[in-house]
N, CA, C and O atoms as a GROMACS GRO file, in nm:
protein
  232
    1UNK      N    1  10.957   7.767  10.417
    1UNK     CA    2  10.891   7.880  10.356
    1UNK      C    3  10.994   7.954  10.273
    1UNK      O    4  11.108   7.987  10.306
    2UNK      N    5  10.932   7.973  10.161
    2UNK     CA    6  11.038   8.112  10.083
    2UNK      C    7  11.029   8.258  10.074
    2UNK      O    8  10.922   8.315  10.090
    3UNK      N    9  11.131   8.315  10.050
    3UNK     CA   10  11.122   8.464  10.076
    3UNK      C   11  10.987   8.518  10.017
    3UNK      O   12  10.953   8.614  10.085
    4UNK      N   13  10.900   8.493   9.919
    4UNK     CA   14  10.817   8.500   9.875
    4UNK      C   15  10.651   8.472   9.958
    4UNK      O   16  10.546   8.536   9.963
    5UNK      N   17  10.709   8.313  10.026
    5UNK     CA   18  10.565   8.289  10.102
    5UNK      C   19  10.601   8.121  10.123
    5UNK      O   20  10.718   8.083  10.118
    6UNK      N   21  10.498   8.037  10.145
    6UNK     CA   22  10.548   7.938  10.160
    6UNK      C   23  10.472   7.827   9.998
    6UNK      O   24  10.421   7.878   9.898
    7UNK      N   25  10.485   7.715  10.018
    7UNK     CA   26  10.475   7.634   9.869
    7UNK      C   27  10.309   7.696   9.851
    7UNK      O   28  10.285   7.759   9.748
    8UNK      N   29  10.200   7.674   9.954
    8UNK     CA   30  10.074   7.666   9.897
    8UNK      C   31  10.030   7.801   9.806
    8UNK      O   32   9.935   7.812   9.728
    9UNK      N   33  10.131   7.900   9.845
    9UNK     CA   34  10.105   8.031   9.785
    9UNK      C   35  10.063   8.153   9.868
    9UNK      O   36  10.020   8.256   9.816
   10UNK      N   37  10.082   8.133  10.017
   10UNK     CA   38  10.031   8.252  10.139
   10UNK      C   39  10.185   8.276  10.148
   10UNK      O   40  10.285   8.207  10.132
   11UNK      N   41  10.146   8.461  10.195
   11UNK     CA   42  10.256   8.539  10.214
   11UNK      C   43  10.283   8.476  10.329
   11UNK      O   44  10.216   8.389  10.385
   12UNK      N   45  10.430   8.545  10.374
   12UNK     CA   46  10.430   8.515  10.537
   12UNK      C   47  10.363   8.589  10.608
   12UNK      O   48  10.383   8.570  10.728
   13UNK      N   49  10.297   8.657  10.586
   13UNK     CA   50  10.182   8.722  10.700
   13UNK      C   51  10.088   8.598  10.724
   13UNK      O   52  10.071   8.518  10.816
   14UNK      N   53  10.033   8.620  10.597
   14UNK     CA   54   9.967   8.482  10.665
   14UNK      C   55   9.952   8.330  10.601
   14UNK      O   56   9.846   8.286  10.557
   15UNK      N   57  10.049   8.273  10.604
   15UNK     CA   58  10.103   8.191  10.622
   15UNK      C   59  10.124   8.165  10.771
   15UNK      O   60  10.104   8.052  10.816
   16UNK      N   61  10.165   8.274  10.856
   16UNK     CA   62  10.157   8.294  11.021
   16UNK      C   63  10.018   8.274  11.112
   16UNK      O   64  10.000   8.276  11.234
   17UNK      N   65   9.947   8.259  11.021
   17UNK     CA   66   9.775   8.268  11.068
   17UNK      C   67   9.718   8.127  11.005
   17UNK      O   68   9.656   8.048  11.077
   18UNK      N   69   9.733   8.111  10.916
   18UNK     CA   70   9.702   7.933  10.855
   18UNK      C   71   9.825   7.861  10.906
   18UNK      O   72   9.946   7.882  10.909
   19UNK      N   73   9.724   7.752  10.954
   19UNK     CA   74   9.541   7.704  10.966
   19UNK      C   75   9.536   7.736  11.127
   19UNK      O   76   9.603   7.726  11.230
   20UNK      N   77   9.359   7.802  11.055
   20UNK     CA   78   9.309   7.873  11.191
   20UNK      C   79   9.281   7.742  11.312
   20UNK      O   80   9.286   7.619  11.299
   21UNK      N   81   9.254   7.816  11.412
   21UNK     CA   82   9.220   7.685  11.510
   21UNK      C   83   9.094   7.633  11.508
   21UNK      O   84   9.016   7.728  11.510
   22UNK      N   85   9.030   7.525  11.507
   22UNK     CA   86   8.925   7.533  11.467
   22UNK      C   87   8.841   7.574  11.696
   22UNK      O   88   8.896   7.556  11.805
   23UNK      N   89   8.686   7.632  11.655
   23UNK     CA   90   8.635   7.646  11.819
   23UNK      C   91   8.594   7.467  11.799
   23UNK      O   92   8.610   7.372  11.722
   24UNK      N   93   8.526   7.510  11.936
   24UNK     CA   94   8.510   7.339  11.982
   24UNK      C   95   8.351   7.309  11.916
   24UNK      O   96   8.318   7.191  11.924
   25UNK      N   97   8.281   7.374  11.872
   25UNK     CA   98   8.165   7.332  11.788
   25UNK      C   99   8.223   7.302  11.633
   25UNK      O  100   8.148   7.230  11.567
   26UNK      N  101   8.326   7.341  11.576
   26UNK     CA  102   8.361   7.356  11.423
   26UNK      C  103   8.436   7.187  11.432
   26UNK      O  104   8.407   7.097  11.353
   27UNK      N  105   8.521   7.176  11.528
   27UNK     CA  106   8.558   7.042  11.570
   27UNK      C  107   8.477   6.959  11.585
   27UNK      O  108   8.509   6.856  11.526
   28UNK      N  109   8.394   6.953  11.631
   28UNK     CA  110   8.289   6.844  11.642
   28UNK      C  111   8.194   6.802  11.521
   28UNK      O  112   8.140   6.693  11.505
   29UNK      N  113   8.184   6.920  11.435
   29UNK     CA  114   8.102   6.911  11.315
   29UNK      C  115   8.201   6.835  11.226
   29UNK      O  116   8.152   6.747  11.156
   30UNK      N  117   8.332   6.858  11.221
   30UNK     CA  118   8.419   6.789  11.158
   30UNK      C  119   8.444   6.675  11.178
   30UNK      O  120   8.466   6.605  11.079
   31UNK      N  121   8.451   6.610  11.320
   31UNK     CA  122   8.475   6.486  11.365
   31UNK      C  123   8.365   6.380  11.333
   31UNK      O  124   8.379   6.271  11.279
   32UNK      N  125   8.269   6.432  11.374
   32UNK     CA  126   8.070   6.405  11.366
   32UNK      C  127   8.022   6.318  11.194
   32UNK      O  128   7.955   6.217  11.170
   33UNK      N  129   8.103   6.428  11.094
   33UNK     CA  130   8.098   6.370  10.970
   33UNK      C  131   8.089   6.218  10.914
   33UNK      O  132   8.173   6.130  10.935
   34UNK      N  133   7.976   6.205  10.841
   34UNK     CA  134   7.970   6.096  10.767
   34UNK      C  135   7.914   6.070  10.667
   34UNK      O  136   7.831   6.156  10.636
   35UNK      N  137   7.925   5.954  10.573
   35UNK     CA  138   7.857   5.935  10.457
   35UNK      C  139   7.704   5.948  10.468
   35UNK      O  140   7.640   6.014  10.386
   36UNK      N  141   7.651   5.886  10.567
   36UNK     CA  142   7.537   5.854  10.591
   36UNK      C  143   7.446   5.994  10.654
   36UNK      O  144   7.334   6.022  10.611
   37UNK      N  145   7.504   6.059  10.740
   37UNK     CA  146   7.481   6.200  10.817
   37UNK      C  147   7.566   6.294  10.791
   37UNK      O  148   7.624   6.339  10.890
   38UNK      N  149   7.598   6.349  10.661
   38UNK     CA  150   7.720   6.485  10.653
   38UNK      C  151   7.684   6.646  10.782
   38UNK      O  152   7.593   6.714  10.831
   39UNK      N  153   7.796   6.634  10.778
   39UNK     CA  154   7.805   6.755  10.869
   39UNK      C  155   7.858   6.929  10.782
   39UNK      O  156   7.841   7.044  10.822
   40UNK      N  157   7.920   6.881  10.666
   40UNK     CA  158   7.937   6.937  10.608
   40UNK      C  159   7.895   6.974  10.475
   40UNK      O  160   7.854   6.871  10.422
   41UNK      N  161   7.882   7.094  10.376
   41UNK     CA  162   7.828   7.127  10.287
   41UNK      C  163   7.916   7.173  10.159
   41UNK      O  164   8.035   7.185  10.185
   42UNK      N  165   7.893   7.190  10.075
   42UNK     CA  166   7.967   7.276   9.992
   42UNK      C  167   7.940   7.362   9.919
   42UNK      O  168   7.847   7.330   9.844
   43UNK      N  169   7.998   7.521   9.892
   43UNK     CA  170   7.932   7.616   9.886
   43UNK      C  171   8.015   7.620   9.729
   43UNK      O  172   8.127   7.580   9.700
   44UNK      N  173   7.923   7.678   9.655
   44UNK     CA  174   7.996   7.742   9.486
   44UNK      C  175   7.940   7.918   9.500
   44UNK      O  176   7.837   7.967   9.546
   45UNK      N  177   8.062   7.975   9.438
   45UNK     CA  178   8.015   8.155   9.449
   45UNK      C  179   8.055   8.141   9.296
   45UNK      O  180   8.123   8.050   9.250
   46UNK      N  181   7.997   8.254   9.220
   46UNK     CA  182   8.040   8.314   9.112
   46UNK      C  183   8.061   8.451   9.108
   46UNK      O  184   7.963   8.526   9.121
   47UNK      N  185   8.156   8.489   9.095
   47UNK     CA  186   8.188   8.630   9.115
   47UNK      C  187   8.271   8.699   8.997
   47UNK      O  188   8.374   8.655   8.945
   48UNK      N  189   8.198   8.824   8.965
   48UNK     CA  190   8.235   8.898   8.872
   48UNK      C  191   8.282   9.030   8.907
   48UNK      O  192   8.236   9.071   9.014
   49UNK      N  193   8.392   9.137   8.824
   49UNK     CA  194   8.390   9.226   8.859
   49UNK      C  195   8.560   9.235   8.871
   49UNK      O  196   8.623   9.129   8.874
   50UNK      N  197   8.609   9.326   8.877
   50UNK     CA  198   8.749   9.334   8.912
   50UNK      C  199   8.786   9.363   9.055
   50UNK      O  200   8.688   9.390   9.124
   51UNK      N  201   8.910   9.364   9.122
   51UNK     CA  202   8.978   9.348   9.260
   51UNK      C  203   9.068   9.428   9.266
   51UNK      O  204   9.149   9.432   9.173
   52UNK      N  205   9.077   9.503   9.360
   52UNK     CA  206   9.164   9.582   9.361
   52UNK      C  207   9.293   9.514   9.429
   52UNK      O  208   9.284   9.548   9.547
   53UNK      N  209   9.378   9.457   9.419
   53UNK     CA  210   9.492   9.335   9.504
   53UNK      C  211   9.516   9.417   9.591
   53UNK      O  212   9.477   9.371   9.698
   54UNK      N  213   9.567   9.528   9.605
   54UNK     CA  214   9.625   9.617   9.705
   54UNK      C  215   9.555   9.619   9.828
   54UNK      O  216   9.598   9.566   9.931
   55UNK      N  217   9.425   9.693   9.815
   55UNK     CA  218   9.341   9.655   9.896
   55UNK      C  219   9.290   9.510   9.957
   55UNK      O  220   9.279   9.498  10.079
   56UNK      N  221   9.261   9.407   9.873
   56UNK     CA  222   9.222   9.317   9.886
   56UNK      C  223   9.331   9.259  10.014
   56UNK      O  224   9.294   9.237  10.129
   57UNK      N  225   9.473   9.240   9.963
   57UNK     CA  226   9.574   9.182  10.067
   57UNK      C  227   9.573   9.277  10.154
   57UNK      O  228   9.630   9.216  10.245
   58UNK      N  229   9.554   9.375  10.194
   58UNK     CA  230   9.588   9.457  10.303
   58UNK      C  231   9.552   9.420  10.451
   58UNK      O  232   9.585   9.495  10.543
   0.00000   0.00000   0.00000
């Protein structure tokens, strides 16, 4: 990690917290996965508007 954060781009705060653990149902949906039966989805957001960073990282 660098004084900054580590390569993917998280501070060391959290960088200390990724990757969460997954519970034992989020595991199974993950394991469960397949071409044929997905367990998983994929979500698109569009979001407008400005961020306050300060707040936002806090």
């Amino acid at each position: 990690m660098t004084e900054r954060g580590d390569s993917r781009g998280f501070s060391p705060t959290t960088a200390a917290i990724f990757p969460l653990p997954l519970t034992a149902f989020e595991r199974y949906m993950l394991l469960d996965d397949s071409p044929g039966y997905p367990m998983v989805f994929a979500l698109s957001a569009r979001l407008s508007g400005e961020i306050d960073r300060r707040i936002f990282e806090s």
